[in-house]
C-alpha positions in Angstrom: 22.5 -14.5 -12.0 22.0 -12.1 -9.1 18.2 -12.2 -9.7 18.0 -15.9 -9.7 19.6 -16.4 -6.8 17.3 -13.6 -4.8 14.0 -15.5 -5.9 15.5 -18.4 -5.1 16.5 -18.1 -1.6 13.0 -17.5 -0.1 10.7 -20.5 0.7 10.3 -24.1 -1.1 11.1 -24.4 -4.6 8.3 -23.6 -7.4 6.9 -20.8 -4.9 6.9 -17.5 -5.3 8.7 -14.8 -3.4 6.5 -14.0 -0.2 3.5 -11.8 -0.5 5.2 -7.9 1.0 8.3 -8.7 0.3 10.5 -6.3 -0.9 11.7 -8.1 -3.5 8.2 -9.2 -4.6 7.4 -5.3 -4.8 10.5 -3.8 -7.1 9.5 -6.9 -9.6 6.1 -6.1 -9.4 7.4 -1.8 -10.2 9.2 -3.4 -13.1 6.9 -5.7 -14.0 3.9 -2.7 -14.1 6.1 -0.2 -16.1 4.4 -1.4 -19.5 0.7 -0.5 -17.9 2.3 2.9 -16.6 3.2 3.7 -20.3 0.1 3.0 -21.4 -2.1 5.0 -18.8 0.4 8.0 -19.7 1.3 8.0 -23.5 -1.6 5.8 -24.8 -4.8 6.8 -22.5 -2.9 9.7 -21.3 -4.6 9.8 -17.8 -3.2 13.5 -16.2 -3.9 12.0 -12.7 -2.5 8.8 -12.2 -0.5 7.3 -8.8 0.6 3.5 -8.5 2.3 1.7 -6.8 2.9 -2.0 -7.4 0.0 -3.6 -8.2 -2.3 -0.8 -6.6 -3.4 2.5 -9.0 -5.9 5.3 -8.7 -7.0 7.5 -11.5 -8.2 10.9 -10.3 -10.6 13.3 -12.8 -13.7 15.4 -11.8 -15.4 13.4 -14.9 -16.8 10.2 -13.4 -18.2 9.2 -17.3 -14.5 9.5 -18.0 -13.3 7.6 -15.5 -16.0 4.7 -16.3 -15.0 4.9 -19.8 -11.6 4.0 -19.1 -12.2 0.6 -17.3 -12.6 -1.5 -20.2 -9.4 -0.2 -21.8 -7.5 -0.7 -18.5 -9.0 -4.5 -18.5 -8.5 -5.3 -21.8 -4.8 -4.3 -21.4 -4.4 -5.8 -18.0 -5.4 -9.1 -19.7 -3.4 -9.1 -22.4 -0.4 -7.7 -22.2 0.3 -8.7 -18.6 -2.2 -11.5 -18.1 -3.9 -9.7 -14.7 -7.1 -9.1 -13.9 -8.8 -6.4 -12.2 -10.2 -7.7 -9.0 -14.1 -7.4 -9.0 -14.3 -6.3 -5.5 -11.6 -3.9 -5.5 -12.7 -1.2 -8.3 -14.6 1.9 -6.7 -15.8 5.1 -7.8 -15.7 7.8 -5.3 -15.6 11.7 -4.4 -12.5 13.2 -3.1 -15.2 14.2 -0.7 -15.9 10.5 0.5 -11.7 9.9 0.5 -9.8 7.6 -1.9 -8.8 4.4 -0.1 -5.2 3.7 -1.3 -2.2 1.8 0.6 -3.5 1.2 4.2 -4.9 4.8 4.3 -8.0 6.9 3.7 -6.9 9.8 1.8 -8.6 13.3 1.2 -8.0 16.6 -0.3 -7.2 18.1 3.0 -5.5 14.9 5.3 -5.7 11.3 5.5 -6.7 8.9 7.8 -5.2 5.4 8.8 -7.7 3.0 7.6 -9.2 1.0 10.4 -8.4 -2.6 9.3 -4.6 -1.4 9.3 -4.9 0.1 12.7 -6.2 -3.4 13.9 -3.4 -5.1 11.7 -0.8 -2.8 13.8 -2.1 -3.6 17.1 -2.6 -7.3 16.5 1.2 -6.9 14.7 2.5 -5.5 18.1 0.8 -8.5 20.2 3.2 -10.9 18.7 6.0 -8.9 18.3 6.4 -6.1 20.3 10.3 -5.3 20.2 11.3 -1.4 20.2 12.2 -1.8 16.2 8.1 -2.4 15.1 6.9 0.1 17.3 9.2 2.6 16.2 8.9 1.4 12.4 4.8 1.9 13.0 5.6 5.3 14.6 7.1 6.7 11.9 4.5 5.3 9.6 1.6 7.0 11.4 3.7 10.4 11.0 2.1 10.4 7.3 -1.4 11.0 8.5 -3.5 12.5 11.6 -3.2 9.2 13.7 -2.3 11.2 17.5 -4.9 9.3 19.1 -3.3 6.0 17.5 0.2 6.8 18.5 -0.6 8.0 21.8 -2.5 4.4 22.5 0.6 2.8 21.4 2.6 4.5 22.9 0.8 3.9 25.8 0.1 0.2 25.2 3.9 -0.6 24.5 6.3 1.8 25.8 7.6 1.7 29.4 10.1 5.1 30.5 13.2 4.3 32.7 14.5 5.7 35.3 17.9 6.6 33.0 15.5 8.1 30.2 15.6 5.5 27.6 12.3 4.2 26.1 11.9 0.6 25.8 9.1 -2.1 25.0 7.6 -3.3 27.5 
């Protein structure tokens, strides 16, 4: 079976797939579909955006939106056997930005969050071949980050003489 043999070929048997895999992300899509059903046709949350295991629920009701949590637990736990982690459920303003997926988003732009900024850089250090930087390039096009992309392209890009960009 095709999906057998794609879980099996990573890493020692009885493990998982790697943590950011690919792979390990369209399961987890699949996997999530039953808790998408329920936030839509069950709760029927208006504002909802996930993506594997990550989700926000938007409202300008914050009793709402504490309402909801023990639903979302109770289903969590017992139709997919997860748990919510304890350090990871926040209630904010659009005004103080939702964190979501590496960035710091708000109603009128969004911001690389400052851990993944140090994740890039650090990233780079070890492997700084023209692919990454041009894979992290075209990440930071999704959100003001000039000053970021300006430092890397200053930190790892050298211009030839024939006008091709490499690493450096």
């Amino acid at each position: 079976m095709l999906l057998g043999d794609v879980i099996e070929s990573y890493g020692a048997k009885g493990v998982g797939l790697p943590l950011g895999n690919l792979t390990s992300q369209l399961f987890a899509n699949v996997y999530m579909n039953i808790f998408d059903q329920f936030v839509k046709h069950k709760l029927k949350i208006k504002h909802y955006i996930r993506y594997a295991d990550d989700f926000v629920f938007l409202s300008h009701n914050r009793e709402y939106l504490v309402n909801l949590l023990p639903a979302v637990r109770y289903f969590l736990n017992t139709e997919l056997k997860l748990a919510l982690h304890p350090d990871k459920v926040f209630l904010k303003t659009f005004a103080s930005g939702v964190d979501y997926l590496g960035w710091v988003n708000f109603p009128t732009h969004r911001v690389l969050r400052r851990s993944t900024e140090k994740r890039i850089f650090l990233r780079l250090k070890e492997n700084p071949e023209q692919e990454t930087v041009q894979s992290y390039l075209g990440l930071l096009r999704h959100g003001d980050t000039r000053k970021i992309q300006e430092r890397l392209l200053m930190e790892y890009w050298i211009y030839q003489e024939d006008g091709c960009l490499f690493t450096g």
